[in-house]
PyMOL Python script that loads the backbone (N, CA, C, O; Angstrom):
from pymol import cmd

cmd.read_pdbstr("""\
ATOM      1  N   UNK A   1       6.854  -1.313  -0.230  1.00  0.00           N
ATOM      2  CA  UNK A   1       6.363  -0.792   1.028  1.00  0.00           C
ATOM      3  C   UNK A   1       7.424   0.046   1.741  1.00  0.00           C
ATOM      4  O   UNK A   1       6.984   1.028   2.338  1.00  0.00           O
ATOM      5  N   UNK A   2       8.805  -0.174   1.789  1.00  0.00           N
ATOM      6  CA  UNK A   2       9.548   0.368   2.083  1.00  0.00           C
ATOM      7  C   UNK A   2       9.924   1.676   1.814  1.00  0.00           C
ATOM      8  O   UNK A   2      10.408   2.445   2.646  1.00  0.00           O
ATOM      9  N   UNK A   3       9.736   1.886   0.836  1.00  0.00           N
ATOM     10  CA  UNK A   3       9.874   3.344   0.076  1.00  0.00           C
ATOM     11  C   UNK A   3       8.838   4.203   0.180  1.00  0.00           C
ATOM     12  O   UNK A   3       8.946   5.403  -0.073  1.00  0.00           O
ATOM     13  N   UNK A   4       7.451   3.476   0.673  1.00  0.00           N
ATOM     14  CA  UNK A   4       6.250   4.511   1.358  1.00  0.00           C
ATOM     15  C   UNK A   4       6.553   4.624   2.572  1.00  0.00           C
ATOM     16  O   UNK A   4       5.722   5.335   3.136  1.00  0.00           O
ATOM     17  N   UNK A   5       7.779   4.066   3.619  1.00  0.00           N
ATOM     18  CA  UNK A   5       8.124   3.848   4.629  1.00  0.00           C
ATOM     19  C   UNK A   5       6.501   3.076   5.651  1.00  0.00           C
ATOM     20  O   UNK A   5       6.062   3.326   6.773  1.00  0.00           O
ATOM     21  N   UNK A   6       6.154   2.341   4.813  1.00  0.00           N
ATOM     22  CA  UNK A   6       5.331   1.322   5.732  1.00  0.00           C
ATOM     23  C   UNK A   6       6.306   0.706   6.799  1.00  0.00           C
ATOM     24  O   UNK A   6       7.518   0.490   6.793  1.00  0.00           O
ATOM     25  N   UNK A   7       5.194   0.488   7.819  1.00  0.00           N
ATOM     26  CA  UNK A   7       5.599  -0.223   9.007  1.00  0.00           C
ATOM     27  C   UNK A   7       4.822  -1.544   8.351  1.00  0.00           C
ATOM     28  O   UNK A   7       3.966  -1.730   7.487  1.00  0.00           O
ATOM     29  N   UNK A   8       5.808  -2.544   9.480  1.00  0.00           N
ATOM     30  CA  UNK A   8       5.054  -4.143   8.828  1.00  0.00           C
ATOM     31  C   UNK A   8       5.929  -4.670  10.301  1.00  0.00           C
ATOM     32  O   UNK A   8       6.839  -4.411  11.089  1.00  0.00           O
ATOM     33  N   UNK A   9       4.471  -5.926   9.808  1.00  0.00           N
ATOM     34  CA  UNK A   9       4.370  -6.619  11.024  1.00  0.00           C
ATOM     35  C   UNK A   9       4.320  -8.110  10.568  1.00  0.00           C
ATOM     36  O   UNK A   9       3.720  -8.332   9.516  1.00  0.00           O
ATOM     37  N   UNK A  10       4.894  -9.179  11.251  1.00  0.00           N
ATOM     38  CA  UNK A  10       5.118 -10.835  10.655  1.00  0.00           C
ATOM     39  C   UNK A  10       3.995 -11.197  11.323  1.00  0.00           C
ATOM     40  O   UNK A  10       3.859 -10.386  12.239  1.00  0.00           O
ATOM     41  N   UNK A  11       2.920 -12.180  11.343  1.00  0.00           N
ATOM     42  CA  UNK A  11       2.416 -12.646  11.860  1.00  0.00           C
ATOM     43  C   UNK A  11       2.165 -13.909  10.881  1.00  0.00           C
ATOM     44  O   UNK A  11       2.936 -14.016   9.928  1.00  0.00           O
ATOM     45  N   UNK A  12       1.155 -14.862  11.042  1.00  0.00           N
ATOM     46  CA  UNK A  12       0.273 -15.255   9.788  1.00  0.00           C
ATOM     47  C   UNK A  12       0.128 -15.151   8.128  1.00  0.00           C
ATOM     48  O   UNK A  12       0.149 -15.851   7.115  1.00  0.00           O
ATOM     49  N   UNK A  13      -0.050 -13.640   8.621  1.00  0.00           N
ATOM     50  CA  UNK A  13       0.029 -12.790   7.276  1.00  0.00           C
ATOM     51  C   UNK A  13       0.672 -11.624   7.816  1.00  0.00           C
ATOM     52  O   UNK A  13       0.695 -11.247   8.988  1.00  0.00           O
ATOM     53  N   UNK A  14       1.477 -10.820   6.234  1.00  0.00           N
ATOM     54  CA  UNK A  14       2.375  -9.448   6.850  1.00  0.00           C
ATOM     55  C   UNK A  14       1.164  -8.407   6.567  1.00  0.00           C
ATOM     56  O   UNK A  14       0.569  -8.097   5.535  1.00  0.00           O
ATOM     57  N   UNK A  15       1.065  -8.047   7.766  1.00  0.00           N
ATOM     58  CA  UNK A  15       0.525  -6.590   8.043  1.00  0.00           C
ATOM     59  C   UNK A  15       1.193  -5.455   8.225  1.00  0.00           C
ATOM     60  O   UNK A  15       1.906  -5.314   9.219  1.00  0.00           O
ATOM     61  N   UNK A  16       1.008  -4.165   6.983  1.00  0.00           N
ATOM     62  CA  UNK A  16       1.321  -3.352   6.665  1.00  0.00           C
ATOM     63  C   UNK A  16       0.556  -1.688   7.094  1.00  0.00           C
ATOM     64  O   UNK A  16      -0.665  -1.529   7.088  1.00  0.00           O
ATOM     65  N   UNK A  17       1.301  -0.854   7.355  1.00  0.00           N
ATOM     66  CA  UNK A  17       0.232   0.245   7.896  1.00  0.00           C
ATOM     67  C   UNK A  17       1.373   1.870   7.401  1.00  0.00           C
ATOM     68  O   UNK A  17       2.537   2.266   7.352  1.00  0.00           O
ATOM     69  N   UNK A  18       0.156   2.211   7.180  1.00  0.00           N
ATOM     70  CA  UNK A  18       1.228   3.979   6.626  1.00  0.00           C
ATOM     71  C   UNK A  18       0.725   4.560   7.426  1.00  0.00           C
ATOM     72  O   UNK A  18      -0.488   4.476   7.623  1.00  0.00           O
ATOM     73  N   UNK A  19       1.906   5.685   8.450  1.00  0.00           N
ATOM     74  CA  UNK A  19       1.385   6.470   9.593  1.00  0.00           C
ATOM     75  C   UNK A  19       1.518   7.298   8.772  1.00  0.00           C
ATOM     76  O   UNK A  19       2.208   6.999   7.798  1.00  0.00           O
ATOM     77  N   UNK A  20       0.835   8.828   8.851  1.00  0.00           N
ATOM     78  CA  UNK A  20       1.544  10.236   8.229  1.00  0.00           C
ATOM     79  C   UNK A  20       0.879  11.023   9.341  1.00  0.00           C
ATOM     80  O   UNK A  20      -0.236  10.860   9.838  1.00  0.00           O
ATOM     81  N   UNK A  21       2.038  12.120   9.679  1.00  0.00           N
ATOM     82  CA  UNK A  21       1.664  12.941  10.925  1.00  0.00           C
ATOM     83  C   UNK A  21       0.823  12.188  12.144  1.00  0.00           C
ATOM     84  O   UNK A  21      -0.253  12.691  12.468  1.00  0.00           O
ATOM     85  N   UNK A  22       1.301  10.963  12.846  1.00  0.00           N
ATOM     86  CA  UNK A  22       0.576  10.398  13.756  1.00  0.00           C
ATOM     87  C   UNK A  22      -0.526   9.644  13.600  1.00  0.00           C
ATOM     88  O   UNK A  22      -0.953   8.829  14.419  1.00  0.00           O
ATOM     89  N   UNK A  23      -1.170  10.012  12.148  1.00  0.00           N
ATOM     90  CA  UNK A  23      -2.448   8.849  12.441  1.00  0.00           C
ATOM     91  C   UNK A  23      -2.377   7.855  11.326  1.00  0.00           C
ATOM     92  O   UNK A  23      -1.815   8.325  10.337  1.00  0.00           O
ATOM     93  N   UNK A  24      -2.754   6.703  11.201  1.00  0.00           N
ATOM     94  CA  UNK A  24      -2.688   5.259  10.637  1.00  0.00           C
ATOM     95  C   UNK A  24      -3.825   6.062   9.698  1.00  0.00           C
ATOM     96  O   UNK A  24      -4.898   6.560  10.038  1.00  0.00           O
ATOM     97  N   UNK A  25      -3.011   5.976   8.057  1.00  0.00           N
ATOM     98  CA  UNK A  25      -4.219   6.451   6.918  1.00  0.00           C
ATOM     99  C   UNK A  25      -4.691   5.027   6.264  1.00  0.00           C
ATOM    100  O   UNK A  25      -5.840   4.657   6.020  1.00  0.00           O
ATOM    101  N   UNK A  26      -3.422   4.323   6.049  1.00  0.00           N
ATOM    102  CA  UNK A  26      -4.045   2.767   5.036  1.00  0.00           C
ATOM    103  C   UNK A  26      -3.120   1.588   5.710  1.00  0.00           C
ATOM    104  O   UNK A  26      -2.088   1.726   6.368  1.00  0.00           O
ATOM    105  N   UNK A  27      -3.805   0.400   5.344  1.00  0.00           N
ATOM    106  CA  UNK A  27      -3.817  -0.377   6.286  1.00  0.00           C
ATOM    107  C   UNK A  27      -3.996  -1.702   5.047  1.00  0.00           C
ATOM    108  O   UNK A  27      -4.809  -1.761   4.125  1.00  0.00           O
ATOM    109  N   UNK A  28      -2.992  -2.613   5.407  1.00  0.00           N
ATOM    110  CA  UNK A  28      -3.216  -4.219   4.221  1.00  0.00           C
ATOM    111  C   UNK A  28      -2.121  -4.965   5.272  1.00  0.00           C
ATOM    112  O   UNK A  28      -1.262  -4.827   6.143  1.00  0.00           O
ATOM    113  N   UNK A  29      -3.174  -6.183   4.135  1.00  0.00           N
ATOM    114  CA  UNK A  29      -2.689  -7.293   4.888  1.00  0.00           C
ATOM    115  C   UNK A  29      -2.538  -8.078   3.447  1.00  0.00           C
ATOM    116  O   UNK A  29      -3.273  -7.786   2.503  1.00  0.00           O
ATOM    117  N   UNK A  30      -1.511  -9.115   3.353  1.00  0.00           N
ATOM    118  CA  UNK A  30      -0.851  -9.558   2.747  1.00  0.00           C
ATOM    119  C   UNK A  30      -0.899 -11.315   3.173  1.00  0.00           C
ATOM    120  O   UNK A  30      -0.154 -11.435   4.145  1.00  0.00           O
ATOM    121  N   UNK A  31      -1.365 -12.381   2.880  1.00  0.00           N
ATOM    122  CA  UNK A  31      -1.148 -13.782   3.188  1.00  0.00           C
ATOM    123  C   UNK A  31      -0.129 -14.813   2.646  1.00  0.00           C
ATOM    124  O   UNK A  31      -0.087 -15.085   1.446  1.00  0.00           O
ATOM    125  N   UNK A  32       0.555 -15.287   3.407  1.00  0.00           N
ATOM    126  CA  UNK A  32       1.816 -15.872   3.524  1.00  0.00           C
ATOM    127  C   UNK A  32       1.506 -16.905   2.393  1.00  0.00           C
ATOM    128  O   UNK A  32       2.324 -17.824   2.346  1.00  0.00           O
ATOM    129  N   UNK A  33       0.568 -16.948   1.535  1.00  0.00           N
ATOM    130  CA  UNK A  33       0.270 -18.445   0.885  1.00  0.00           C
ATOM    131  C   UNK A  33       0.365 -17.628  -0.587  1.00  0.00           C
ATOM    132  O   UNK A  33       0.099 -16.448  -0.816  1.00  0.00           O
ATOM    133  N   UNK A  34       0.815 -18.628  -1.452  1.00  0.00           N
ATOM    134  CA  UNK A  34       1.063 -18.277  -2.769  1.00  0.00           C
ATOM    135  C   UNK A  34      -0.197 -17.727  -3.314  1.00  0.00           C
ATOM    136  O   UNK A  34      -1.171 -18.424  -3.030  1.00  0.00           O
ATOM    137  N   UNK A  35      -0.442 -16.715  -3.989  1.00  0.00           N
ATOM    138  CA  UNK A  35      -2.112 -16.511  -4.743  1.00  0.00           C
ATOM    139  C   UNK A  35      -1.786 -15.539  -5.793  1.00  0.00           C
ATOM    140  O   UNK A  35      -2.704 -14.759  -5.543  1.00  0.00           O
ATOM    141  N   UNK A  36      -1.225 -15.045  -6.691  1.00  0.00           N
ATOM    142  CA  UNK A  36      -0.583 -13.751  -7.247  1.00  0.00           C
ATOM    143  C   UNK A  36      -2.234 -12.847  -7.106  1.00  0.00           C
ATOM    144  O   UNK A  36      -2.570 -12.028  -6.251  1.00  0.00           O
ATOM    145  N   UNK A  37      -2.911 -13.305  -8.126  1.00  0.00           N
ATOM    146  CA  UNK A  37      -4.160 -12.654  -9.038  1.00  0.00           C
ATOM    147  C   UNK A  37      -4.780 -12.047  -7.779  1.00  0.00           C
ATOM    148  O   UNK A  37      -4.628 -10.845  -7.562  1.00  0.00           O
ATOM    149  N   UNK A  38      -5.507 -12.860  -6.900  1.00  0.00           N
ATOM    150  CA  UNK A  38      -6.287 -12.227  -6.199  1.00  0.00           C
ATOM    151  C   UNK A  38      -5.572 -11.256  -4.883  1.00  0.00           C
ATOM    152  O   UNK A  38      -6.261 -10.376  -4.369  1.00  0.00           O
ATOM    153  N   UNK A  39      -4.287 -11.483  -4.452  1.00  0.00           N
ATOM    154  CA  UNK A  39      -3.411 -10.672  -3.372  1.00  0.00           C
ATOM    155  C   UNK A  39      -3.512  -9.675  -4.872  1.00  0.00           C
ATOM    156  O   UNK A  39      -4.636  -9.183  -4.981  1.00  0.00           O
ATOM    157  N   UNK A  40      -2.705  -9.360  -5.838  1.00  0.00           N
ATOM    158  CA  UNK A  40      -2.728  -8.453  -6.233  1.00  0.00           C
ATOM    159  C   UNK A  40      -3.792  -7.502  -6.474  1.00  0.00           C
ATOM    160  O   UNK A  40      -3.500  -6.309  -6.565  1.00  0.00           O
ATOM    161  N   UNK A  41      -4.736  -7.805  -6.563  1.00  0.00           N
ATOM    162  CA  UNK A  41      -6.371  -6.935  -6.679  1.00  0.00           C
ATOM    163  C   UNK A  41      -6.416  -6.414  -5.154  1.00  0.00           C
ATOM    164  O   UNK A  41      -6.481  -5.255  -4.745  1.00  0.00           O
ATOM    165  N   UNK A  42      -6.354  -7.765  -4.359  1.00  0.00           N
ATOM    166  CA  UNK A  42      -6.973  -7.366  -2.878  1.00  0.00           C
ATOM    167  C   UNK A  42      -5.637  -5.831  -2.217  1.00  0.00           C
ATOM    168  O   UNK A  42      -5.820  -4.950  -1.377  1.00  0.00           O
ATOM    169  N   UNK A  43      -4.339  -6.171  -3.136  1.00  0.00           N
ATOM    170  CA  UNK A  43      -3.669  -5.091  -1.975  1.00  0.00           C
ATOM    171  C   UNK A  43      -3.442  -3.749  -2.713  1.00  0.00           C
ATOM    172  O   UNK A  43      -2.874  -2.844  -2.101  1.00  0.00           O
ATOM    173  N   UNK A  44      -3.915  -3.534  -4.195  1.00  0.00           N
ATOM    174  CA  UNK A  44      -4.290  -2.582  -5.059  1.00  0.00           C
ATOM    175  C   UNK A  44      -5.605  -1.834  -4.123  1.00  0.00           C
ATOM    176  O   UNK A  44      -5.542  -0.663  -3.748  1.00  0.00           O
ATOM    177  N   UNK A  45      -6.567  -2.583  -3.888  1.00  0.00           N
ATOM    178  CA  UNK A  45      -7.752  -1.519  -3.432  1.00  0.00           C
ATOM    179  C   UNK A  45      -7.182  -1.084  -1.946  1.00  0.00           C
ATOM    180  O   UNK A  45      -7.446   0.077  -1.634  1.00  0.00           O
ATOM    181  N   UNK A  46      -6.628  -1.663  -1.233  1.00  0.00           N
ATOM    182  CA  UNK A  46      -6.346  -1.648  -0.022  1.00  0.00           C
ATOM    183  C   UNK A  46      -5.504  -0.275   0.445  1.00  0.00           C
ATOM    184  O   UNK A  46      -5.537   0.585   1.325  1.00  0.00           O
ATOM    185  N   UNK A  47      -4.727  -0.649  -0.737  1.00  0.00           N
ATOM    186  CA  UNK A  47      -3.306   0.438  -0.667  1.00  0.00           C
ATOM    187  C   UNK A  47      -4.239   2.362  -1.725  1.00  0.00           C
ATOM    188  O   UNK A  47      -3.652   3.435  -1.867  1.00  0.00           O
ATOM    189  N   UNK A  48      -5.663   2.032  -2.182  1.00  0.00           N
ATOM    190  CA  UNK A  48      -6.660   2.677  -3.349  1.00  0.00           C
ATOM    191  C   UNK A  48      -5.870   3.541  -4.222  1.00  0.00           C
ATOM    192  O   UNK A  48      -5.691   4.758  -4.171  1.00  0.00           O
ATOM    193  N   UNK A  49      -5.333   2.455  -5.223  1.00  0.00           N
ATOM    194  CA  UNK A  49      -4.236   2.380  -6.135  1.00  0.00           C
ATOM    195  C   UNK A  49      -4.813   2.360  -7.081  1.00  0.00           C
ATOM    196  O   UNK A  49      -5.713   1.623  -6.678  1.00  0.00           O
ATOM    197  N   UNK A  50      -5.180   2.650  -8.489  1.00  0.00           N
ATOM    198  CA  UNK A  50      -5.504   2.282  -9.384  1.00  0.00           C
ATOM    199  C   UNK A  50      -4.487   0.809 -10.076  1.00  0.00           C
ATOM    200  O   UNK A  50      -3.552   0.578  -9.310  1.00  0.00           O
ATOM    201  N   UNK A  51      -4.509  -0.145 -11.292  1.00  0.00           N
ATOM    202  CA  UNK A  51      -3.951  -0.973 -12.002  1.00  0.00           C
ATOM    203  C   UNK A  51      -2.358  -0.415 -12.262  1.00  0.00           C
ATOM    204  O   UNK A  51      -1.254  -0.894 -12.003  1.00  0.00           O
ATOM    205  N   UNK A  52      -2.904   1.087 -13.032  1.00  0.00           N
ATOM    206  CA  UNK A  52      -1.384   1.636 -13.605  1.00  0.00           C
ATOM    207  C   UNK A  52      -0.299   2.159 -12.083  1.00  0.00           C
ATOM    208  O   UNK A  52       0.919   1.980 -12.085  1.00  0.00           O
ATOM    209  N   UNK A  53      -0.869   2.640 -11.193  1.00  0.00           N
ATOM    210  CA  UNK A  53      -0.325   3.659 -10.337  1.00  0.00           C
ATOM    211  C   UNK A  53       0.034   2.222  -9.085  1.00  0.00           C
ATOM    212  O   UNK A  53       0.402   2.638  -7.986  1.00  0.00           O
ATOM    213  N   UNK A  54      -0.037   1.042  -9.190  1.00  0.00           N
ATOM    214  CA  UNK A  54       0.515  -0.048  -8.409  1.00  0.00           C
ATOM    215  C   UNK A  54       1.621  -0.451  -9.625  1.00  0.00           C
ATOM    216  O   UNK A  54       2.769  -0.524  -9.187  1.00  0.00           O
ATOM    217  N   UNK A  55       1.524  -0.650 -10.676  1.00  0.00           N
ATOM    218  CA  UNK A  55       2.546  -0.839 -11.189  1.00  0.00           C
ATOM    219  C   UNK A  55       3.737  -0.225 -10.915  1.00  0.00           C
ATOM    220  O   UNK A  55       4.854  -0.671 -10.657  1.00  0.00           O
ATOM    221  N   UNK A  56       3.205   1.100 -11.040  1.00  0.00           N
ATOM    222  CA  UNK A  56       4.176   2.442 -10.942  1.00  0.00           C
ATOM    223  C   UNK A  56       5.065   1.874  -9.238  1.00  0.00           C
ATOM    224  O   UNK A  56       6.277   1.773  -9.044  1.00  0.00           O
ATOM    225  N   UNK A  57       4.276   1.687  -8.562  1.00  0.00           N
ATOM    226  CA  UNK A  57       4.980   1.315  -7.617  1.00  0.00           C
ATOM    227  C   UNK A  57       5.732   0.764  -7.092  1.00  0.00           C
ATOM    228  O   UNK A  57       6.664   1.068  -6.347  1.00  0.00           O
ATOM    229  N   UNK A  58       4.930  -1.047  -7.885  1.00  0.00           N
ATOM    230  CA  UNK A  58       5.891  -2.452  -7.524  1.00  0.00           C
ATOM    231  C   UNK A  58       7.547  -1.774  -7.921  1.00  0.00           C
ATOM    232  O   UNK A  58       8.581  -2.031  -7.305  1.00  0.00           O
ATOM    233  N   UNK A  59       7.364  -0.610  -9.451  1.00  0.00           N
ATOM    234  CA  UNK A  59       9.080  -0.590 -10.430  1.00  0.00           C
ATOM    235  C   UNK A  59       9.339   0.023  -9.817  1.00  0.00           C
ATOM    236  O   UNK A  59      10.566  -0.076  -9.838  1.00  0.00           O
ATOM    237  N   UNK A  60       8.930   1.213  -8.681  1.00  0.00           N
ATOM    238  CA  UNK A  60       9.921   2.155  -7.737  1.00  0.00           C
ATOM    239  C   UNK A  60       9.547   3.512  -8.764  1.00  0.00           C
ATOM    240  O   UNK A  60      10.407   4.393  -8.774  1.00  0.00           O
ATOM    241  N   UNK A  61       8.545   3.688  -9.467  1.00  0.00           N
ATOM    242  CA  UNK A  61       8.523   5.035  -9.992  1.00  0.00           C
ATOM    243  C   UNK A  61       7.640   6.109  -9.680  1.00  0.00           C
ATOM    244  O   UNK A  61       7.636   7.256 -10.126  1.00  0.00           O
ATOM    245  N   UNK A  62       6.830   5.517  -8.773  1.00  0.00           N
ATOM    246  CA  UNK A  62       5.692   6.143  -7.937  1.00  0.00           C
ATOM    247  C   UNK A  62       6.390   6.518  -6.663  1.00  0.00           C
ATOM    248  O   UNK A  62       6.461   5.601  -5.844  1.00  0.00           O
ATOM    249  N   UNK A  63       7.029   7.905  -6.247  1.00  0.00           N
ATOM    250  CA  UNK A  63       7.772   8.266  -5.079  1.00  0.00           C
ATOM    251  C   UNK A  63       6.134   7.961  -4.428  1.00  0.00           C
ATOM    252  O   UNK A  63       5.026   7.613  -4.837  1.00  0.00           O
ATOM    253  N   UNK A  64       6.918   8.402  -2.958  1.00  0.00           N
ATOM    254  CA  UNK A  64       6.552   8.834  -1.464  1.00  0.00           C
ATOM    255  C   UNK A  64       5.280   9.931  -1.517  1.00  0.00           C
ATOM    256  O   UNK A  64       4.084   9.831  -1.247  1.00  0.00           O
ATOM    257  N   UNK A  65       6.082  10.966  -1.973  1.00  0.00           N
ATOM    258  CA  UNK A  65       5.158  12.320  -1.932  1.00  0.00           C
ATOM    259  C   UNK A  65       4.371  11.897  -3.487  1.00  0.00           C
ATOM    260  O   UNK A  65       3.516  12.772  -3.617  1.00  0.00           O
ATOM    261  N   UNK A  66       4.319  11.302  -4.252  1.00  0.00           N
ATOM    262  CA  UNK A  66       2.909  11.672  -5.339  1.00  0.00           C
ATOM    263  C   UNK A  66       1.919  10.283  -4.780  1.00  0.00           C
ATOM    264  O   UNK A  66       0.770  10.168  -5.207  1.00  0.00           O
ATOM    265  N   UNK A  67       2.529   9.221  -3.749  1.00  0.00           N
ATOM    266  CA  UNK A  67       1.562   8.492  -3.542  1.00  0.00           C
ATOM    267  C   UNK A  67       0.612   8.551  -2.508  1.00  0.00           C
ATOM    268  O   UNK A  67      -0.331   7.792  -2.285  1.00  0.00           O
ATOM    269  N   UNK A  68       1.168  10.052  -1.607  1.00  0.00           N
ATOM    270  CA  UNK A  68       0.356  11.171  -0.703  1.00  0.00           C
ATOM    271  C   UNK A  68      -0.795  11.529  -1.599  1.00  0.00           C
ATOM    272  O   UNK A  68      -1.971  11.174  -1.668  1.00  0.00           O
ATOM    273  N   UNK A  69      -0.154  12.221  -2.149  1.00  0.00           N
ATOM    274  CA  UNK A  69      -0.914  12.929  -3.206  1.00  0.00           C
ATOM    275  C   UNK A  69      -2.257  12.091  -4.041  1.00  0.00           C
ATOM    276  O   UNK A  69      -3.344  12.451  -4.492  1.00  0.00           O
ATOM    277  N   UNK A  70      -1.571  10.904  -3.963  1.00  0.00           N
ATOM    278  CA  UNK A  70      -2.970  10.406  -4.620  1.00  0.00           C
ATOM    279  C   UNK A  70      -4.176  10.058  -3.268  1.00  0.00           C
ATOM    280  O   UNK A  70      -5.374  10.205  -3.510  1.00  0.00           O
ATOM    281  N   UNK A  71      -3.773   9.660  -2.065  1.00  0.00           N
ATOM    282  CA  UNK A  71      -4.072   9.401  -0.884  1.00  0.00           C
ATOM    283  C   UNK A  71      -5.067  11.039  -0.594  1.00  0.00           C
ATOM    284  O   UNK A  71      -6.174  10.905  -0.073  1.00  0.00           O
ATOM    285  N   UNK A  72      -4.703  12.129  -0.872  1.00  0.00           N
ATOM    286  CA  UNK A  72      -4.739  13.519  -0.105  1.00  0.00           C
ATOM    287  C   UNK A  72      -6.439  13.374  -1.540  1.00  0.00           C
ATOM    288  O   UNK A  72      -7.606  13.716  -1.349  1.00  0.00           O
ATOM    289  N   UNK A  73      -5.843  12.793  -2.717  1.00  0.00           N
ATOM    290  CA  UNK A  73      -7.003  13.450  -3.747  1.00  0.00           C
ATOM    291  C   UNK A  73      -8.180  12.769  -3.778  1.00  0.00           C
ATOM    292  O   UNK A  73      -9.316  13.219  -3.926  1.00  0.00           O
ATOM    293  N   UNK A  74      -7.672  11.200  -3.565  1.00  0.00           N
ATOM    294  CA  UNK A  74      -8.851  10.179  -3.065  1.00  0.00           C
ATOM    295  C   UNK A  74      -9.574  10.737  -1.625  1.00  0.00           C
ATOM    296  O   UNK A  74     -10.518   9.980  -1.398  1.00  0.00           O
ATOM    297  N   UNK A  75      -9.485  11.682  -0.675  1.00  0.00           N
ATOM    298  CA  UNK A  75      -9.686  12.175   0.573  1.00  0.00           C
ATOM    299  C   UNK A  75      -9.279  11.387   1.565  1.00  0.00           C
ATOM    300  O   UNK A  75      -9.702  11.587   2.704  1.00  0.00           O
ATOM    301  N   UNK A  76      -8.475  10.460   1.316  1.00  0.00           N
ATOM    302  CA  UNK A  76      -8.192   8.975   2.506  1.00  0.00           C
ATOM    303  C   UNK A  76      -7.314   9.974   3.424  1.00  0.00           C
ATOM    304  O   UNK A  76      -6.977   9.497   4.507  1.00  0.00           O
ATOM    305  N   UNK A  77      -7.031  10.866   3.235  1.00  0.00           N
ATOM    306  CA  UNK A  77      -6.384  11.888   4.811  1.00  0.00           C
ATOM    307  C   UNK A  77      -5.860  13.629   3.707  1.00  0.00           C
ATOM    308  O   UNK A  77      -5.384  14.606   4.285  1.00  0.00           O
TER     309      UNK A  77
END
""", "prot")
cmd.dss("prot")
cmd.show_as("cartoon", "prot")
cmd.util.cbc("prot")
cmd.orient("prot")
């Protein structure tokens, strides 16, 4: 999340949000309780990641600007 420069928030659960140019495009939430399988599905669609292109991410090989890019092609802004 850091490297998309998400903002995050502690609560309950960590809530995560990507501003670009002023407006909030994607938005997850994350629960403090162990679950791998289903947090991983739930923050794949959230973040509208495909399987391979969250991988790409968790390893740090999916920059900033191509995960715009997938954001700009999906129309999410």
């Amino acid at each position: 999340m850091a490297k998309f420069n998400f903002e995050t928030k502690q609560t309950h659960h960590l809530i995560a949000w990507l501003t670009v140019d002023g407006k909030r495009v994607v938005r997850t939430r994350r629960s403090n309780t162990q679950g791998d399988l289903p947090a991983y599905r739930s923050i794949r669609q959230q973040l509208h990641l495909t399987d391979k292109q969250l991988t790409e991410a968790i390893k740090c090989t999916l920059s900033r600007d191509a995960y715009l890019e997938i954001l700009r092609s999906k129309g999410i802004m």
